[in-house]
N, C-alpha and C positions, 0 to 999 in steps of 0.2 A: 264922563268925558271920554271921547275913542282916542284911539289912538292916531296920530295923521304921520304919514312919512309920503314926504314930497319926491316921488321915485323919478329919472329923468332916466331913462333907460337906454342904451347904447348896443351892448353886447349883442341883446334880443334882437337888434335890427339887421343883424349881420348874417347870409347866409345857412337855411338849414343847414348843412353840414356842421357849424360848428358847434351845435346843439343837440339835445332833443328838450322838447316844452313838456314838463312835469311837475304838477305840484306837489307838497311835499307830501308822506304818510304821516292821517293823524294820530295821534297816541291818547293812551287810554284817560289816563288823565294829568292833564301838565302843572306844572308848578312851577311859579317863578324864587328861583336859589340865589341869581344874581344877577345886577342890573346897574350898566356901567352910565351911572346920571352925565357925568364930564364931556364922557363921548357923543354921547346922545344928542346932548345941548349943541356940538362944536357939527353936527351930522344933521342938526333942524328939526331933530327927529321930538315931536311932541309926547311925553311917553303915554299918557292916559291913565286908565286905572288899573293896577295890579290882574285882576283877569284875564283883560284883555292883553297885557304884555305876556302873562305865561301862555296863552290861544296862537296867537301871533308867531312867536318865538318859540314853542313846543310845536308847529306845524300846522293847527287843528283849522287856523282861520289866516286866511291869504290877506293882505290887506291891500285896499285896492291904490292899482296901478301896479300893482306889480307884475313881474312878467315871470315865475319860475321856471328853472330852466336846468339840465346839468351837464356841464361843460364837456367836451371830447378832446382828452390829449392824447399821448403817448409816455414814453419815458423809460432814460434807460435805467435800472435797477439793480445797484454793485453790480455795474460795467454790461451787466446783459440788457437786449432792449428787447420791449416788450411794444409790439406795435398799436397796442392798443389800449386806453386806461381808461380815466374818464373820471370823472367825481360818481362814484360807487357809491356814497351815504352823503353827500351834499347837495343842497338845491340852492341855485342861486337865487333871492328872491328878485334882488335888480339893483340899481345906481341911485346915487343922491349926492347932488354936490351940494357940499355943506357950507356954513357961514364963512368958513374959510378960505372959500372957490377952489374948496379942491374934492373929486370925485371918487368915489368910493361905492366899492360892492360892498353888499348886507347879504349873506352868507349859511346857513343853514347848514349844521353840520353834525350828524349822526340821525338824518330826516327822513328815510328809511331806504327803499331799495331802486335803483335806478338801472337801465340798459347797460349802464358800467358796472355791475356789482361784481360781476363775475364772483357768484355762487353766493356772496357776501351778503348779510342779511341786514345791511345799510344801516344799522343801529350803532349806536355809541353808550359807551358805560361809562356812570360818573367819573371816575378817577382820570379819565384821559380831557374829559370835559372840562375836572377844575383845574387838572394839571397844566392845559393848554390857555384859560385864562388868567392861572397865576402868572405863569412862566411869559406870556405874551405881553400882558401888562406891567410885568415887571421890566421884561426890552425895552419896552415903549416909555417907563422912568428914564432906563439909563440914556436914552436920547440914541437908541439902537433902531436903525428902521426895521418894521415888523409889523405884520396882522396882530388887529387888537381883536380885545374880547368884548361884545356890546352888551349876551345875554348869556346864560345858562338856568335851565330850565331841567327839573327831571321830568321823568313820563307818567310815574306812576305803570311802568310794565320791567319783567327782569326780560334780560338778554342772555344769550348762552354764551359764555369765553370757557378756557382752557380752565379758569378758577371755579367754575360751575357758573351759577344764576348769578349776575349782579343788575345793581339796579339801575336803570335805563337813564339816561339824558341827552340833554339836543344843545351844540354851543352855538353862539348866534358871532360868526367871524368876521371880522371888518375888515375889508382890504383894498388900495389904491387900485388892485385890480387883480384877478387871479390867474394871469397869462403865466404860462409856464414859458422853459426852453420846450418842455414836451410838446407843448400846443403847435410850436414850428414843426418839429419833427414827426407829429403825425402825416400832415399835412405833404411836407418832402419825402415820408416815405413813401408815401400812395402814389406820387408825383403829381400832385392835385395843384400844379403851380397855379393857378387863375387864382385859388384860396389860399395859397401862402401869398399870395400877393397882398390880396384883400388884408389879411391879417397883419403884412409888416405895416400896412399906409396904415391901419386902426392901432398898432402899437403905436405906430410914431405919434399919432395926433393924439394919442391918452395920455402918451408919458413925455416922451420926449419930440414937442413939436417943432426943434429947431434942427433937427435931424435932417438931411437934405436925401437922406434913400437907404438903401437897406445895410452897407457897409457905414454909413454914418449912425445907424442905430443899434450893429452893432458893439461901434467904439462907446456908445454911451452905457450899455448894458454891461459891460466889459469893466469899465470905470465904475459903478454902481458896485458890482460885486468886488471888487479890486478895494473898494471903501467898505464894505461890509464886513467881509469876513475877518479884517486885522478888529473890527468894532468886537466880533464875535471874542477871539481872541485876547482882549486886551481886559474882558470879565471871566475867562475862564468858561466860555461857553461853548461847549460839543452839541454840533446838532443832531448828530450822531444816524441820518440818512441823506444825504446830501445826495438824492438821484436828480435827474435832470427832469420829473414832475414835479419836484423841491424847490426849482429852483425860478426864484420869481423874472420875470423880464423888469419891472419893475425896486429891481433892489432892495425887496424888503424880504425880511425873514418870515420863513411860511411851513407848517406841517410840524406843531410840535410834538412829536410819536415818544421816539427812545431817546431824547433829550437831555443834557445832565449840565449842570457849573460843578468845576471841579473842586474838591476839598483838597487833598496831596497835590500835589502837581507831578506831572510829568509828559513829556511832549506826545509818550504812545497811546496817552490814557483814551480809554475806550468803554465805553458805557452799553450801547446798544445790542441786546443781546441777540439781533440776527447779525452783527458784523462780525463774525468769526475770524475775517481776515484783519482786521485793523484798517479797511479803507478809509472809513471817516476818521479816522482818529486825532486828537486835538492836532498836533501839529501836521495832520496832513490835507486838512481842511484846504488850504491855496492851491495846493496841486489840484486836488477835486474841481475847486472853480474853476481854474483853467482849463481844466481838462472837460466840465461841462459848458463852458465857451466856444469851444473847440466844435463841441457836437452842434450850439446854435448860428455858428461859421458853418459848418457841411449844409444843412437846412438852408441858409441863406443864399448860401451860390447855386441854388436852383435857380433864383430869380436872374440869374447872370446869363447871357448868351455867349459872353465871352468868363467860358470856366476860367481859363487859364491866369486870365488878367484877375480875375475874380477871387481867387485860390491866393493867388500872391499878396493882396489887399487885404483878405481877411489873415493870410499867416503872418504878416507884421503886426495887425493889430492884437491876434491872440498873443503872439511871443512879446508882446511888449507887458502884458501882462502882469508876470511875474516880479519886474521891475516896479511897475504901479502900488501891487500889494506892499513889496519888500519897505517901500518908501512911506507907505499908510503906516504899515506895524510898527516901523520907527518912530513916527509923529506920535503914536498910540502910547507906547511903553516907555519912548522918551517922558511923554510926563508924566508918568505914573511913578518916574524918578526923581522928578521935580526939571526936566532940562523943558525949555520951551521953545529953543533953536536948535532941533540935535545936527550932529555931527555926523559923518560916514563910520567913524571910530567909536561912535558913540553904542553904537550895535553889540561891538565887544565887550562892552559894559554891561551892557542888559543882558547877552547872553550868558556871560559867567556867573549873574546871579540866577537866572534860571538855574542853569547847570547845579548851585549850590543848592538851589531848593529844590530840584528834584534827585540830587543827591539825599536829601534828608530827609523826601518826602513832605518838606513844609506847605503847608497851607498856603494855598495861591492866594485869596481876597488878602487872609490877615497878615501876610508878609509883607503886601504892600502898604495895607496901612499902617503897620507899624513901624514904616519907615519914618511918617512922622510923628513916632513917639522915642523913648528912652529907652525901651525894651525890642527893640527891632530884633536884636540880636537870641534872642530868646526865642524866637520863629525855628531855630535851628540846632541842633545835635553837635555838629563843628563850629561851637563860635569862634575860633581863630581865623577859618575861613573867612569866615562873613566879617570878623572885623578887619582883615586885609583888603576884603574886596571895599567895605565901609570908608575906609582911607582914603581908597581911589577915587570913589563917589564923591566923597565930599569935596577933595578937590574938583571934581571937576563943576561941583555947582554954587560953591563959594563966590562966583560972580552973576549965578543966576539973578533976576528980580522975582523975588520970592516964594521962591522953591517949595517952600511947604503949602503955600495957598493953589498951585496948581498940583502937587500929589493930590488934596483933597477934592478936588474939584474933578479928579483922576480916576479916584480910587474909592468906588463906594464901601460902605461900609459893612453891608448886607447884600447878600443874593439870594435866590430863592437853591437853598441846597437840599441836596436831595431828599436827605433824612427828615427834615421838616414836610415836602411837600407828599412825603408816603404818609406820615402820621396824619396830617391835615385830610388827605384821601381815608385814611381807614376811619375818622371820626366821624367824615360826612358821608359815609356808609351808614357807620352806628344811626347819625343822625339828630351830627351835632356839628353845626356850623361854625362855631366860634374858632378854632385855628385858622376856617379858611379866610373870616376876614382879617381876624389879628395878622398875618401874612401879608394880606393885601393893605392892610393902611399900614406898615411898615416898608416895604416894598414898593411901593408909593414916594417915598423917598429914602430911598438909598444910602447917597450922601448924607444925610442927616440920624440915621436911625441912632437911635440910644437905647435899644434894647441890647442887653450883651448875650442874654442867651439865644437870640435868632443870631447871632456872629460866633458863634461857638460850634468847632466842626462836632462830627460826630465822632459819637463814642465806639470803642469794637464792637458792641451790640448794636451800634443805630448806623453802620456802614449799609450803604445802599451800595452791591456791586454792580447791578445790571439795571436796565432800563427798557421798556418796552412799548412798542409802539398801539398798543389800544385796540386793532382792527379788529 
């Protein structure tokens, strides 16, 4: 039996400029490592027989209707802009809207070398492959919008990195759609306004078709991200390159490179080892999305003839911003307290516990969950602190309706930490699969996990300091 994907293709109809038509490179010999049935089913997508899903999903065989293709954006990169990027090792295969009438790209990623490569030799090496299917499907439990993982496939060829040969693979990415901020801002920079045109009317009718023009699309991308990143924040999630090819028009989280869920807490933590400055750093993540709203507001008042009226329209929507997030993170960490109406005051509460647990270093997931246990206080070095700040808390949720059923409903109980998903990478080197799925059917549910040693930070030897982005 073949394989059948029902492709309804959109993108591909839009203007050459915002392409070029390329099908992927085939590899030497593919093999299929992982294969998301769930997605699959909910995407229509018929999978067929093992073969043909690694042929398929390793590059070697195009399935028909398909249209490959690799996108052209731009994007600025810690604060520099680079006028020109592109999908360098991705091929879009095309679109399917799935049982759930909702559309989605199929994705091809580490599929070899494209007019974007710049110099890059379009390949991908497994660790970054299963690390962005763990980590993606793991978003996509906690109810985080995010590209999911459909396929991962190795090559059967090594690749050259800075670690010497490793062994080659292809992730197969799902996505509502791959529009960046970048994809505007190629376009405004050239001053190609006829195709930024094009693109905001094809943004709006993909995502947000209630959008009435290009300032109403982007208060909706503004509110998307304004919802996302407290989502990020509220698991201990650093995405650790938040440039403006990063960052989806669509609201979903995309590019898991130098990625990390944090163990200690602390607001500067910083994982990615090209951010030398601390840009992305956990707690500076909100300013970043403002601040790359900001750059898809400059892009947008090209289509305006009146700048001036245009400038003002979009600088109330950017600056209101700030307020949006402030107001998410509160909904977010309120209930990870147990509060399900919070307060304006209620902020000072959550931030003193922060404050106690990055005084101590405690563990961000197991602090909060042991809020609804007996040992809460044991998270921490100064228990006198914490059982003063404890006092307060409970007063204030003593009239909650029932404070401990939304902590858990809050607070999973597992993430994918980092220590686990380098062990689970060096096995499936050796070439041994079994971490990567124990991970993923735990992971899989969160909220529910009962394993305690996927909930147990790392030890001094199993600290992961840095994180790296795969390219």
């Amino acid at each position: 039996m073949a394989m059948t994907i029902a492709f309804d293709n959109s993108y591909a109809q839009l203007p050459d400029a915002f392409f070029t038509l390329l099908a992927p490179t085939a590899v030497k010999s593919p093999k299929l490592l992982a294969f998301n049935d769930n997605l699959a089913k909910v995407m229509g997508i018929d999978a067929g027989e093992l073969p043909d899903l690694a042929a398929v999903f390793g590059g070697n065989q195009t399935p028909s209707g398909a249209m490959p293709l690799a996108q052209l954006y731009a994007g600025h990169q810690f604060g520099n802009f680079n006028p020109q990027l592109g999908d360098g090792r991705a091929i879009l295969l095309g679109e399917v809207v799935g049982t759930d009438g909702i559309r989605r790209d199929i994705q091809l990623k580490g599929s070899g070398q494209t007019p974007y490569s710049r110099m890059g030799d379009g390949r991908a090496w497994l660790g970054p492959v299963l690390r962005e299917y763990v980590v993606s499907e793991a978003m996509h439990a906690l109810g985080i919008p995010t590209t999911r993982a459909l396929a991962a496939v190795s090559t059967g060829e090594d690749i050259w990195r800075e670690q010497g040969a490793m062994p080659g693979a292809v992730l197969t990415r799902v996505a509502q759609s791959h529009l960046r901020v970048g994809t505007f801002q190629v376009f405004a920079h050239r001053g190609e306004v006829d195709h930024l045109r094009v693109l905001t009317d094809y943004a709006i009718k993909r995502h947000y078709p209630d959008a009435t023009g290009p300032m109403e699309l982007l208060r909706k991308v503004c509110a998307a991200q304004a919802a996302l990143i407290p989502a990020w924040m509220s698991v201990g999630f650093i995405h650790g390159v938040m440039n403006t090819d990063n960052c989806t028009i669509s609201g979903e989280t995309i590019d898991y490179g130098p990625c990390a869920f944090m163990d200690g807490f602390h607001q500067n933590r910083v994982f990615s080892s090209i951010d030398q400055q601390g840009r992305y750093a956990f707690g500076n993540q909100p300013n970043i999305a403002v601040w790359n709203m900001a750059q898809l507001a400059t892009s947008l008042i090209q289509l305006f003839k009146d700048k001036d009226a245009a400038v003002e329209e979009a600088t109330e929507i950017v600056h209101a911003m700030p307020a949006q997030i402030e107001a998410n993170w509160l909904d977010r960490f309120a209930a990870k307290i147990g509060i399900s109406k919070p307060r304006t005051e209620d902020s000072d509460l959550i931030d003193r516990l922060l404050g106690l647990m990055q005084n101590d270093g405690a563990d961000f997931a197991n602090t909060f969950n042991s809020l609804c246990k007996p040992n809460a206080r044991d998270q921490f070095a100064n228990r006198e602190a914490f059982d003063a700040w404890a006092e307060n808390w409970q007063n204030r949720i003593k009239d909650e309706p029932d404070p401990q059923s939304r902590m858990q409903t809050a607070n999973p109980q597992i993430i994918p930490r980092n220590h686990r998903i380098e062990q689970m990478i060096e096995a499936a080197v050796a070439g041994d699969l079994a971490p990567f799925h124990r991970l993923m059917a735990a992971l899989a549910k969160p909220f529910e996990n009962t394993d305690p040693d996927l909930q147990r930070p790392p030890s001094q030897e199993e600290i992961v300091p840095a994180t790296f982005c795969g390219t």
